[in-house]
PDB file of N, CA, C and O in Angstrom:
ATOM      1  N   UNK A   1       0.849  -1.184   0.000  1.00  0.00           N
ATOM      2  CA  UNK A   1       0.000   0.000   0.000  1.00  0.00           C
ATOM      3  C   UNK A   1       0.895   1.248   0.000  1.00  0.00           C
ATOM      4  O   UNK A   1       1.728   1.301   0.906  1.00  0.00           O
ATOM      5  N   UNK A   2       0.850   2.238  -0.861  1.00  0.00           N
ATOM      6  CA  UNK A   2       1.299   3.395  -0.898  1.00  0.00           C
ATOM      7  C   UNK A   2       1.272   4.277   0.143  1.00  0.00           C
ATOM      8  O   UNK A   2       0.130   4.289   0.601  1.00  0.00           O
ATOM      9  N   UNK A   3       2.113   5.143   0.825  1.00  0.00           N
ATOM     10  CA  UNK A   3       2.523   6.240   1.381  1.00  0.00           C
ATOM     11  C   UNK A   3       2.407   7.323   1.119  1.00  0.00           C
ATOM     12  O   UNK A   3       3.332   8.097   1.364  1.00  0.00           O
ATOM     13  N   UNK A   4       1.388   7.705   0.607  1.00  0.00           N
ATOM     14  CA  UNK A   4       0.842   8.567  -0.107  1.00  0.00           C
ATOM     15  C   UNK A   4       0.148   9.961   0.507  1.00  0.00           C
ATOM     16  O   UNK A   4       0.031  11.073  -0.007  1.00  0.00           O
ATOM     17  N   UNK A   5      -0.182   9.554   1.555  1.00  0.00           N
ATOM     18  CA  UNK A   5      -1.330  10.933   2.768  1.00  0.00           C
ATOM     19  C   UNK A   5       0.094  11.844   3.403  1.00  0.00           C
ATOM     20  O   UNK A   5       1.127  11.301   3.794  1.00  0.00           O
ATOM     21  N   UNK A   6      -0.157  13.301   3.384  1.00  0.00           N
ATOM     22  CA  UNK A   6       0.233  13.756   4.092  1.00  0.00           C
ATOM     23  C   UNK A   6      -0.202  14.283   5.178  1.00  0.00           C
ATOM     24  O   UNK A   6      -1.386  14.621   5.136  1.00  0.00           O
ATOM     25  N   UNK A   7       0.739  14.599   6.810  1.00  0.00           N
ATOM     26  CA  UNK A   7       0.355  15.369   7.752  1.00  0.00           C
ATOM     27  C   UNK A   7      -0.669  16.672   7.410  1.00  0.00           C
ATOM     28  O   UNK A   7      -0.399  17.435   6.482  1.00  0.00           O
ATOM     29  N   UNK A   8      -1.958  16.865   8.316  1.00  0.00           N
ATOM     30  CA  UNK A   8      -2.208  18.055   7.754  1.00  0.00           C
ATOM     31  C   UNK A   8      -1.881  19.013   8.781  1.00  0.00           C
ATOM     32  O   UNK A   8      -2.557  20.000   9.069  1.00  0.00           O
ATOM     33  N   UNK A   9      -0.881  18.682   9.271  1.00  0.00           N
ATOM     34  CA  UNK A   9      -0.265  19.818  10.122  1.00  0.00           C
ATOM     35  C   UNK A   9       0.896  20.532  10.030  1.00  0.00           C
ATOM     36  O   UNK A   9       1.047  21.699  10.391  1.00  0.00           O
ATOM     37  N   UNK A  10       2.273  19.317   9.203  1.00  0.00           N
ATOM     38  CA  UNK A  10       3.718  19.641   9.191  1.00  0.00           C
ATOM     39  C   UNK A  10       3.552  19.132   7.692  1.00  0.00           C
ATOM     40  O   UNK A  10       4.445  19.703   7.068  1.00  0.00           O
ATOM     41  N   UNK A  11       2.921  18.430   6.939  1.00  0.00           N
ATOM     42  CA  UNK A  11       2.745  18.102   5.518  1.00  0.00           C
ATOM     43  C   UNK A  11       3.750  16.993   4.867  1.00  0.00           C
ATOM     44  O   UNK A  11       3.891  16.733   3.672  1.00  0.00           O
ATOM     45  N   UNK A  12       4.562  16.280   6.256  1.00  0.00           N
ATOM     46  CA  UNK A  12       5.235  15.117   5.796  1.00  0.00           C
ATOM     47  C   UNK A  12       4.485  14.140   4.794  1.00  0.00           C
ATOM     48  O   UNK A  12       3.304  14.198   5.137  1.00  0.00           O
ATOM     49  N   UNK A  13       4.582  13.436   3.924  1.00  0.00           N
ATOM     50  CA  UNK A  13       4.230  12.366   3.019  1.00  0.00           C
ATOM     51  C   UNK A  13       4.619  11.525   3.290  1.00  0.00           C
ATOM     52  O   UNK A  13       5.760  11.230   2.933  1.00  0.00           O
ATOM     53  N   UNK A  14       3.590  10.410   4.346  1.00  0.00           N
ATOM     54  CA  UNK A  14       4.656   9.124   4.404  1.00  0.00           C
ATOM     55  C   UNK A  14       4.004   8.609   4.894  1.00  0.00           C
ATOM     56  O   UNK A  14       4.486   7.675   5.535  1.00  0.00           O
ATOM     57  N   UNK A  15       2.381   8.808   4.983  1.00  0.00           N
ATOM     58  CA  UNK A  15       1.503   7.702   5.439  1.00  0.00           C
ATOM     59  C   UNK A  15       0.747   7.214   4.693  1.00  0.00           C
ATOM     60  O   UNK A  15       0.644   7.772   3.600  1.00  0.00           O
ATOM     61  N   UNK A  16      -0.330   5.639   5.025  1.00  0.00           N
ATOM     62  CA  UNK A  16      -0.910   5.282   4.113  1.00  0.00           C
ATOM     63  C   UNK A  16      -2.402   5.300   4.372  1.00  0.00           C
ATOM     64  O   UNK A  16      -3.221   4.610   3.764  1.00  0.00           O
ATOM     65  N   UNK A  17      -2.711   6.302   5.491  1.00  0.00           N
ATOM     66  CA  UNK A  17      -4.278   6.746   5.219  1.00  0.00           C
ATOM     67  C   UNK A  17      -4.128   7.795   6.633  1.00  0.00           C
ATOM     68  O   UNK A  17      -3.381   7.921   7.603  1.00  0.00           O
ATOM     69  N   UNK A  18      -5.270   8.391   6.090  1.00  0.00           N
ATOM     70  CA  UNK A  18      -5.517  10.003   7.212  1.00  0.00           C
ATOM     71  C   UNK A  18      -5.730   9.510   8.683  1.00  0.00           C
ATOM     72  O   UNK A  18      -6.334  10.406   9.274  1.00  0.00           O
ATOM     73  N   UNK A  19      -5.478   8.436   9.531  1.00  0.00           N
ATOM     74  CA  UNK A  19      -5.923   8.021  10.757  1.00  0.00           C
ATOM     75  C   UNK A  19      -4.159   7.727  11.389  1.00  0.00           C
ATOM     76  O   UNK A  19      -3.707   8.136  12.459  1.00  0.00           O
ATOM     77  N   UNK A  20      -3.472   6.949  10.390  1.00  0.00           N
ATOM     78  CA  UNK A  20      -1.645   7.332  10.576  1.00  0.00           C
ATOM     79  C   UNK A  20      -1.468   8.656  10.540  1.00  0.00           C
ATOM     80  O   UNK A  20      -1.246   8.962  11.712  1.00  0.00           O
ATOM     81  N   UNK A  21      -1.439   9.513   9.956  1.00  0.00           N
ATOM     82  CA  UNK A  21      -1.456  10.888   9.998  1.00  0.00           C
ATOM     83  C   UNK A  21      -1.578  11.386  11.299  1.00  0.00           C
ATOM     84  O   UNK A  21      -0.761  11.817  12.113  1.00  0.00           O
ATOM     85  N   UNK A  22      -3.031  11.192  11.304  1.00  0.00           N
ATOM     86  CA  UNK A  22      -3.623  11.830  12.983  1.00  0.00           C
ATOM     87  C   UNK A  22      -2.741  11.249  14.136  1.00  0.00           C
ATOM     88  O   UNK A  22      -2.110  11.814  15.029  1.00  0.00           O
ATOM     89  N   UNK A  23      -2.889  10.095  13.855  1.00  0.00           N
ATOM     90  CA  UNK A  23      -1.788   9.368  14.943  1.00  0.00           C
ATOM     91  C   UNK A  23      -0.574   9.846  15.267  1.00  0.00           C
ATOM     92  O   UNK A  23      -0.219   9.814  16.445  1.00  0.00           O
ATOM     93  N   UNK A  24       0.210  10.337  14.330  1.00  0.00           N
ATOM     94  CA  UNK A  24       1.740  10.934  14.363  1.00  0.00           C
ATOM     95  C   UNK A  24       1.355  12.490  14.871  1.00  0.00           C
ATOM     96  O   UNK A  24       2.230  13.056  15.526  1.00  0.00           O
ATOM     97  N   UNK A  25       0.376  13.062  14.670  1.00  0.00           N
ATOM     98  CA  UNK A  25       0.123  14.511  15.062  1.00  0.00           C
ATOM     99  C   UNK A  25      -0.220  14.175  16.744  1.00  0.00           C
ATOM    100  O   UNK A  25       0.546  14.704  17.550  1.00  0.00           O
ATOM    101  N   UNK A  26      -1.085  13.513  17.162  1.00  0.00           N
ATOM    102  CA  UNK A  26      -1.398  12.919  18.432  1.00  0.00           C
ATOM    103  C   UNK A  26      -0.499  12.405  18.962  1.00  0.00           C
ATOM    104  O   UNK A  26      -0.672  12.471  20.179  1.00  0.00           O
ATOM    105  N   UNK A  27       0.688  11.753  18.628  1.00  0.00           N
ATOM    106  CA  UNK A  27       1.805  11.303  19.541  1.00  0.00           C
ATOM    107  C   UNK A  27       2.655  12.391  20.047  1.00  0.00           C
ATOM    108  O   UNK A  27       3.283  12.223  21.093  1.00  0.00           O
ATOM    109  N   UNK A  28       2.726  13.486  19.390  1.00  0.00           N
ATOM    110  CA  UNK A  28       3.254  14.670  19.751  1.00  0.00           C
ATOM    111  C   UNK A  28       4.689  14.648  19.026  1.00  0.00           C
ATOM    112  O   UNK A  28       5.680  15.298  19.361  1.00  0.00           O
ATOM    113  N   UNK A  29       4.548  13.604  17.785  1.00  0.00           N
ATOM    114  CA  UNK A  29       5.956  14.316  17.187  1.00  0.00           C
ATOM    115  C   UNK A  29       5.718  14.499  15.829  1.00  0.00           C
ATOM    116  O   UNK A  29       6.435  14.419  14.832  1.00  0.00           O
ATOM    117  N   UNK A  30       4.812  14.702  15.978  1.00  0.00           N
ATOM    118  CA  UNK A  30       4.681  16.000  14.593  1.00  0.00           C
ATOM    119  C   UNK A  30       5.842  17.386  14.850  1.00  0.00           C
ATOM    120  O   UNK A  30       5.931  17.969  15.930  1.00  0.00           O
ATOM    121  N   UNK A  31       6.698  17.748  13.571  1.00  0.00           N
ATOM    122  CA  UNK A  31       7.674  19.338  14.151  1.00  0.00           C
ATOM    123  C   UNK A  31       6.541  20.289  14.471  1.00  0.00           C
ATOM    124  O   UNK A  31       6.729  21.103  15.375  1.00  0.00           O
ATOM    125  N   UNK A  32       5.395  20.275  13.836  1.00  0.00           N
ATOM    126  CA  UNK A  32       4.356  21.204  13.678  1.00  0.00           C
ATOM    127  C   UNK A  32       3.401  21.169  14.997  1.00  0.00           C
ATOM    128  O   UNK A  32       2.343  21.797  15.038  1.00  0.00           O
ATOM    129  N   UNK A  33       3.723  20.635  15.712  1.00  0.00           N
ATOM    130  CA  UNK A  33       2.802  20.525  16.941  1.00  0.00           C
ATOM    131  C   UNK A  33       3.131  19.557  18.191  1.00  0.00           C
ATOM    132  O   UNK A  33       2.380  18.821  18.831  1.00  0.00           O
ATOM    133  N   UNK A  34       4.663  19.840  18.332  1.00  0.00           N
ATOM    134  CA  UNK A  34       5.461  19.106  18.869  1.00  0.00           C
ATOM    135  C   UNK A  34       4.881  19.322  20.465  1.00  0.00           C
ATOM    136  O   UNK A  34       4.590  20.360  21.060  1.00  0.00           O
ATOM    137  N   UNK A  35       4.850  18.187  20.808  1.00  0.00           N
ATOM    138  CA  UNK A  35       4.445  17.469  22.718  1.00  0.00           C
ATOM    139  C   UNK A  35       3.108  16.555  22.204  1.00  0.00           C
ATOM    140  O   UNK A  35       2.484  16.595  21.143  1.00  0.00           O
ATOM    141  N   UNK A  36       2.911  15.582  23.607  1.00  0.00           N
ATOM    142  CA  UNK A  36       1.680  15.001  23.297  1.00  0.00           C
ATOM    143  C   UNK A  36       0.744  16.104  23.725  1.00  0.00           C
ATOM    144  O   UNK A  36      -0.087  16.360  22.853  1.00  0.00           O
ATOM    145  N   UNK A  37       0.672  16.618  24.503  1.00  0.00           N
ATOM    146  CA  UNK A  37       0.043  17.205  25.420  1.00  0.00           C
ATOM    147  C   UNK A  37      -0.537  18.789  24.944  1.00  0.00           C
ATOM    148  O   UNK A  37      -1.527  19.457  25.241  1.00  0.00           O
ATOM    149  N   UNK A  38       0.605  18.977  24.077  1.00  0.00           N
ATOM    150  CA  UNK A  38       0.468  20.428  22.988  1.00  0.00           C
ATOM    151  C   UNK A  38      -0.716  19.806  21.909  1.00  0.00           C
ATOM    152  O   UNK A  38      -1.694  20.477  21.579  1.00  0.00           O
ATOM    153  N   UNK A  39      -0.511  18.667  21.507  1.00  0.00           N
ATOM    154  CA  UNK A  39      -0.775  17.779  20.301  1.00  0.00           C
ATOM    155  C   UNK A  39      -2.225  18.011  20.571  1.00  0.00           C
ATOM    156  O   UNK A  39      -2.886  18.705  19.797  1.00  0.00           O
ATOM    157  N   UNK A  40      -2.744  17.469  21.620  1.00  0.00           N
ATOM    158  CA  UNK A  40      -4.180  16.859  22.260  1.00  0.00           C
ATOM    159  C   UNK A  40      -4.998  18.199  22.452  1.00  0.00           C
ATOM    160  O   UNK A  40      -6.201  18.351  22.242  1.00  0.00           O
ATOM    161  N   UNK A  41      -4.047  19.176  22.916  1.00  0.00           N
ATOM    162  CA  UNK A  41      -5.131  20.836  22.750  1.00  0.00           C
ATOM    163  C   UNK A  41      -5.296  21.167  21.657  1.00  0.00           C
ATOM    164  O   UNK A  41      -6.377  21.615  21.277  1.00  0.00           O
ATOM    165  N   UNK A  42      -4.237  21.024  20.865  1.00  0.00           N
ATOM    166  CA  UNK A  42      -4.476  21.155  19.324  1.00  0.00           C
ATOM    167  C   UNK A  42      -5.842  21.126  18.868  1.00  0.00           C
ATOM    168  O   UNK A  42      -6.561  22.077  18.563  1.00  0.00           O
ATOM    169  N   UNK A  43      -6.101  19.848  18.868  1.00  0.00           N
ATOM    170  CA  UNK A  43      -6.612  19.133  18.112  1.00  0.00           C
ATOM    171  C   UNK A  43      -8.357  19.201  18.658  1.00  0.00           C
ATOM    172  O   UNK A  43      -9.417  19.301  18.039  1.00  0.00           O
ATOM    173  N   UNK A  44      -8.024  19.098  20.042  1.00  0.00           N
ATOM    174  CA  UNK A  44      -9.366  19.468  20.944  1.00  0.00           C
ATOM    175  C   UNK A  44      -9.805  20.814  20.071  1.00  0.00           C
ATOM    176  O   UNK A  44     -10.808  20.730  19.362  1.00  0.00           O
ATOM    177  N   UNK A  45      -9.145  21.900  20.119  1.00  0.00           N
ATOM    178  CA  UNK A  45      -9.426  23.080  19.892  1.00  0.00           C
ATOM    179  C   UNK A  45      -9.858  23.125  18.114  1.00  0.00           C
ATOM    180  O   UNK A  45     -10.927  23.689  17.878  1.00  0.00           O
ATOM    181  N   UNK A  46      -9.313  22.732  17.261  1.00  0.00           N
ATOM    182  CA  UNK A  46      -9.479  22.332  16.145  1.00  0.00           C
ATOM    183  C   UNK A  46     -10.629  21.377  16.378  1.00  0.00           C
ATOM    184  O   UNK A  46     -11.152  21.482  15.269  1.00  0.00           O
ATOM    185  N   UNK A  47     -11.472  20.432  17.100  1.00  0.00           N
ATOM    186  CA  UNK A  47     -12.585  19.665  16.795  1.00  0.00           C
ATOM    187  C   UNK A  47     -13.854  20.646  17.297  1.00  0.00           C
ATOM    188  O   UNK A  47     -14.970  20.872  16.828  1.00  0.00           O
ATOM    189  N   UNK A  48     -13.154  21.101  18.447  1.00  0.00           N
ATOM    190  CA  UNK A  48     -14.256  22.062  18.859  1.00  0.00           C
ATOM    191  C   UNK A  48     -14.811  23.009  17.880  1.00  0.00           C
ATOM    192  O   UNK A  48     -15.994  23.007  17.541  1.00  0.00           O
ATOM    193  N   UNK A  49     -13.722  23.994  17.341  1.00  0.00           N
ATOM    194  CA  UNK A  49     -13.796  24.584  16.738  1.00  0.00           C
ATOM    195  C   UNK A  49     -14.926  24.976  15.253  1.00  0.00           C
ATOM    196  O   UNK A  49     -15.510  26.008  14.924  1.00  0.00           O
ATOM    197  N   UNK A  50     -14.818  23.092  14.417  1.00  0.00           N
ATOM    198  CA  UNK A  50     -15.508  23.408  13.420  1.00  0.00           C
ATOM    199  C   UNK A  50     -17.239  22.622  14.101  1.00  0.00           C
ATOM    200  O   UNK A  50     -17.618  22.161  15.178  1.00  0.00           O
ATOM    201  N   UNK A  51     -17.714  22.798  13.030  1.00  0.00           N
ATOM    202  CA  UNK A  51     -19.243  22.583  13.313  1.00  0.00           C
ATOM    203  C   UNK A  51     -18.923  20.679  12.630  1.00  0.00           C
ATOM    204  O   UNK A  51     -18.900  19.800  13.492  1.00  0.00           O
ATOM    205  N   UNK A  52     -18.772  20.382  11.560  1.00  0.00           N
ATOM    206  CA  UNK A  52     -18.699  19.069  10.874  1.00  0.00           C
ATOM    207  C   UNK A  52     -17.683  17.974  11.448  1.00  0.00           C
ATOM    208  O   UNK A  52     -17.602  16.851  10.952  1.00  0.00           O
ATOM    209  N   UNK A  53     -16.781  18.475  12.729  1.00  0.00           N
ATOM    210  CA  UNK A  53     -16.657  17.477  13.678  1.00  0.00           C
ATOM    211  C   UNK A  53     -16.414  17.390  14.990  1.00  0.00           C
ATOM    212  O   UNK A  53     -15.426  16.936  15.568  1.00  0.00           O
ATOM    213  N   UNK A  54     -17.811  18.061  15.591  1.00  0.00           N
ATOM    214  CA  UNK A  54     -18.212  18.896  16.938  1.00  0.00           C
ATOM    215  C   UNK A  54     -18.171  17.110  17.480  1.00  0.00           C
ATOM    216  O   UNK A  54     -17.672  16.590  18.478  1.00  0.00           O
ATOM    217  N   UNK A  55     -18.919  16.544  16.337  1.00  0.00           N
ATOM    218  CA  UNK A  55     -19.712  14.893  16.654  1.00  0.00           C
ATOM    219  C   UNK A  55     -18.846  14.006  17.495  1.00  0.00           C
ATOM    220  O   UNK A  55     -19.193  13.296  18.438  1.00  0.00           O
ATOM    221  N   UNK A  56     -17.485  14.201  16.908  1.00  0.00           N
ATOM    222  CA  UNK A  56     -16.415  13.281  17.651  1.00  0.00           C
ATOM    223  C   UNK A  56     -15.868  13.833  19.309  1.00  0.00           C
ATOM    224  O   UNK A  56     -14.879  13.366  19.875  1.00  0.00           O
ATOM    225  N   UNK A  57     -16.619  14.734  19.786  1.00  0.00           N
ATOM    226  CA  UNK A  57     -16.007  15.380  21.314  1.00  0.00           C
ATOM    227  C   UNK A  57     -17.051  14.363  22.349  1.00  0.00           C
ATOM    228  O   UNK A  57     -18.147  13.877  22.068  1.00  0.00           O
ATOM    229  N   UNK A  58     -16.416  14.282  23.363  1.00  0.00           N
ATOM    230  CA  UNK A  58     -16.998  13.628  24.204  1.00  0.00           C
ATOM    231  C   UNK A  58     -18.153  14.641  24.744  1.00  0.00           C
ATOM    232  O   UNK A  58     -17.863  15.795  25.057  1.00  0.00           O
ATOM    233  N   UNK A  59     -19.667  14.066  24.845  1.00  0.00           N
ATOM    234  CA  UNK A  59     -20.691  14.928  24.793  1.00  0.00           C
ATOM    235  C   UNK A  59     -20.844  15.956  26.463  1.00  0.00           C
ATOM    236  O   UNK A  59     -21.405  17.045  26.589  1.00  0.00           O
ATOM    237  N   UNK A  60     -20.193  15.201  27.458  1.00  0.00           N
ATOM    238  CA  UNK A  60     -19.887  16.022  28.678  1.00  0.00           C
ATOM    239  C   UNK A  60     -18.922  17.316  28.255  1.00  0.00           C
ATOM    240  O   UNK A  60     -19.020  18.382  28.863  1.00  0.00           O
ATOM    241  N   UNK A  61     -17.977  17.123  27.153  1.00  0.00           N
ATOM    242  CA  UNK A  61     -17.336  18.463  26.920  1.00  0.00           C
ATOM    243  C   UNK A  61     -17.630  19.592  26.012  1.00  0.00           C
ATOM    244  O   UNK A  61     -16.898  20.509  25.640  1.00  0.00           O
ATOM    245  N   UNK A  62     -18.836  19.329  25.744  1.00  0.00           N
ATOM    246  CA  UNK A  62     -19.561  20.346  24.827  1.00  0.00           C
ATOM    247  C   UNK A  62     -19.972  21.127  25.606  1.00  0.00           C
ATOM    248  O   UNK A  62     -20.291  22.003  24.802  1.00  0.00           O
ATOM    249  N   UNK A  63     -20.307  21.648  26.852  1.00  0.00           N
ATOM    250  CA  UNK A  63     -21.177  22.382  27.663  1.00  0.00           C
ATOM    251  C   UNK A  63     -19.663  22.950  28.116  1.00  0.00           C
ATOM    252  O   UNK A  63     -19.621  24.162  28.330  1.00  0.00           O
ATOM    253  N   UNK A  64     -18.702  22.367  28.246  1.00  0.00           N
ATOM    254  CA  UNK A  64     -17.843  22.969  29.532  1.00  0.00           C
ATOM    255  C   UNK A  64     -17.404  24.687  28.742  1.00  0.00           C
ATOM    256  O   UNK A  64     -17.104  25.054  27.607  1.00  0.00           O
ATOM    257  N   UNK A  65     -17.590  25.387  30.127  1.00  0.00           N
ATOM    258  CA  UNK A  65     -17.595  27.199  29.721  1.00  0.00           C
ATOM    259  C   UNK A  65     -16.134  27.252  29.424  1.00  0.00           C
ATOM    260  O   UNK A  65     -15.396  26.629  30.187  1.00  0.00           O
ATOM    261  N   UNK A  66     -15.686  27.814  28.569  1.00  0.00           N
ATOM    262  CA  UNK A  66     -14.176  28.043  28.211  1.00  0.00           C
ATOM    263  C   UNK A  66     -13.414  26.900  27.298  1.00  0.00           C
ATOM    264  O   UNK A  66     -12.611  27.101  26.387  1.00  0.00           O
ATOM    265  N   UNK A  67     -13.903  25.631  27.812  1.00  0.00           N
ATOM    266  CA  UNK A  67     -13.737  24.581  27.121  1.00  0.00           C
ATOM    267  C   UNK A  67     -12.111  24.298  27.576  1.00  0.00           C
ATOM    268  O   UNK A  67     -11.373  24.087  26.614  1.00  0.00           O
ATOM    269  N   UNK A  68     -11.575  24.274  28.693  1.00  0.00           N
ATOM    270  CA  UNK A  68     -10.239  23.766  28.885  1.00  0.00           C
ATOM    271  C   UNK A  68     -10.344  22.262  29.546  1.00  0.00           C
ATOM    272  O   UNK A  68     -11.202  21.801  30.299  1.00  0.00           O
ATOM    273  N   UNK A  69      -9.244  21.708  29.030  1.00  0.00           N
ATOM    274  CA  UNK A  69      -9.151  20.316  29.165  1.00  0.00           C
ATOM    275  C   UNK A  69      -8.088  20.056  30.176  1.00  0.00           C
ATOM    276  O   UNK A  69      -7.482  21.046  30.586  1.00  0.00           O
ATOM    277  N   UNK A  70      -7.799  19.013  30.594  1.00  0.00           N
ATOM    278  CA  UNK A  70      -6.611  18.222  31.453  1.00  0.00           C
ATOM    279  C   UNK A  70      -6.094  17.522  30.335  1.00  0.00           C
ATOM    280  O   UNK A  70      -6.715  17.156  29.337  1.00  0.00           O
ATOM    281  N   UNK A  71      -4.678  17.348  30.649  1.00  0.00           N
ATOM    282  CA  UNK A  71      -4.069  16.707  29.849  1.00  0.00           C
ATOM    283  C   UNK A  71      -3.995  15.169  29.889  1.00  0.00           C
ATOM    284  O   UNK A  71      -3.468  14.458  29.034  1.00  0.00           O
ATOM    285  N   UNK A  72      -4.782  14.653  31.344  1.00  0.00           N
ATOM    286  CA  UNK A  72      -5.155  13.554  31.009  1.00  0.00           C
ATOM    287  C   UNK A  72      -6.108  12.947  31.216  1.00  0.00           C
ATOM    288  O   UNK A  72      -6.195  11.909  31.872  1.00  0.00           O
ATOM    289  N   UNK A  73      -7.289  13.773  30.447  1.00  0.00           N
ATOM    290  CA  UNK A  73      -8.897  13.390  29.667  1.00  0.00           C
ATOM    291  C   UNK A  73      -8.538  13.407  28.428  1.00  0.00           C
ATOM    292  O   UNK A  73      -7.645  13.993  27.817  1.00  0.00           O
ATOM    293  N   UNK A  74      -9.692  12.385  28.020  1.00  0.00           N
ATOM    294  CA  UNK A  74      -9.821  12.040  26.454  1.00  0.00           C
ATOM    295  C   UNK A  74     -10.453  12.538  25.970  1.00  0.00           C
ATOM    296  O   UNK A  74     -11.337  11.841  25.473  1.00  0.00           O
ATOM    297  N   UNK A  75     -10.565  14.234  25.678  1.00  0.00           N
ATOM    298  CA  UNK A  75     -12.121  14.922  24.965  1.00  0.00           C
ATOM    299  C   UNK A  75     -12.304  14.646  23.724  1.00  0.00           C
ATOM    300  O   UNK A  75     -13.218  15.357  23.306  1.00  0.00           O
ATOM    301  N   UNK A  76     -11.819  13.847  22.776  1.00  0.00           N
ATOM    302  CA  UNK A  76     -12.586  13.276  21.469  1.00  0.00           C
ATOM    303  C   UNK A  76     -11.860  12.114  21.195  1.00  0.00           C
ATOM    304  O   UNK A  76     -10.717  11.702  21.392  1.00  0.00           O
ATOM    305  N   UNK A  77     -12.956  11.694  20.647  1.00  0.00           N
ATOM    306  CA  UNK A  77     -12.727  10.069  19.586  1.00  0.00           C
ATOM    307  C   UNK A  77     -13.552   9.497  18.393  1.00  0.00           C
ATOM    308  O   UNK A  77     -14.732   9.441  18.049  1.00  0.00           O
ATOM    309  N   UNK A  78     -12.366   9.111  17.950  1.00  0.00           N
ATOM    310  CA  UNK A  78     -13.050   8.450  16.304  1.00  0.00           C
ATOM    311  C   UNK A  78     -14.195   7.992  16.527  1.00  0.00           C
ATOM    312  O   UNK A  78     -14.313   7.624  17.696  1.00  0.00           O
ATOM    313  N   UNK A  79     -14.929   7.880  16.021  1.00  0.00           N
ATOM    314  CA  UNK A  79     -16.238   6.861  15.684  1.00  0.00           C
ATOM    315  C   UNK A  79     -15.422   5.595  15.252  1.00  0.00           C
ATOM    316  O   UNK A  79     -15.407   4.549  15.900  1.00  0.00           O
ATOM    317  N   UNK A  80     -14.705   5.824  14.012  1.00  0.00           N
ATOM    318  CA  UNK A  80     -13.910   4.972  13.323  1.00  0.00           C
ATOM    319  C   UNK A  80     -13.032   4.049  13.970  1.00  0.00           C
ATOM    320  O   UNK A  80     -13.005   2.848  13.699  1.00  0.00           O
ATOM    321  N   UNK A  81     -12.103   4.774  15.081  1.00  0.00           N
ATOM    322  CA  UNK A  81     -11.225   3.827  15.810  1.00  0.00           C
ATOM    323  C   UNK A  81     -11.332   3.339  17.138  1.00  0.00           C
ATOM    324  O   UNK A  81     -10.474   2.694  17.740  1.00  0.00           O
ATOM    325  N   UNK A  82     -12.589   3.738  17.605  1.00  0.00           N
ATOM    326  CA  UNK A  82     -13.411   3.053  18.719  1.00  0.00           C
ATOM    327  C   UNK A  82     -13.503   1.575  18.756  1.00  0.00           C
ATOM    328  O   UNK A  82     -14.155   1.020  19.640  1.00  0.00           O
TER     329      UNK A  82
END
């Protein structure tokens, strides 16, 4: 299988579907969003953010005022990799 997807954060080419991708941005060594912990606000903030994948936040963290997280809660997940 080809290596074909890039990061959509640092734009490396070297995975073989958008869920490796996410994974390498979520481990926190993406250059583009380097820590796990940097990684996971990221991304929180980016799901929150759009309306078309509000779906994947854990539904207790939709209400929270300000919306800040701990770094070790899980505020979203795949449907897909559940």
């Amino acid at each position: 299988e080809p290596r074909n997807v890039a990061c959509p954060v640092c734009g490396i080419v070297r995975f073989k579907s958008g869920v490796g991708a996410v994974m390498h941005v979520e481990s926190g060594s993406c250059p583009g969003c380097p820590g796990a912990n940097n990684a996971r606000r990221q991304i929180f903030n980016f799901v929150r953010g759009h309306r078309e994948t509000q779906s994947l936040l854990t539904p207790m963290l939709m209400d929270l005022p300000g919306g800040t997280i701990d770094a070790a809660d899980k505020p979203y997940q795949c449907k897909r990799c559940a």
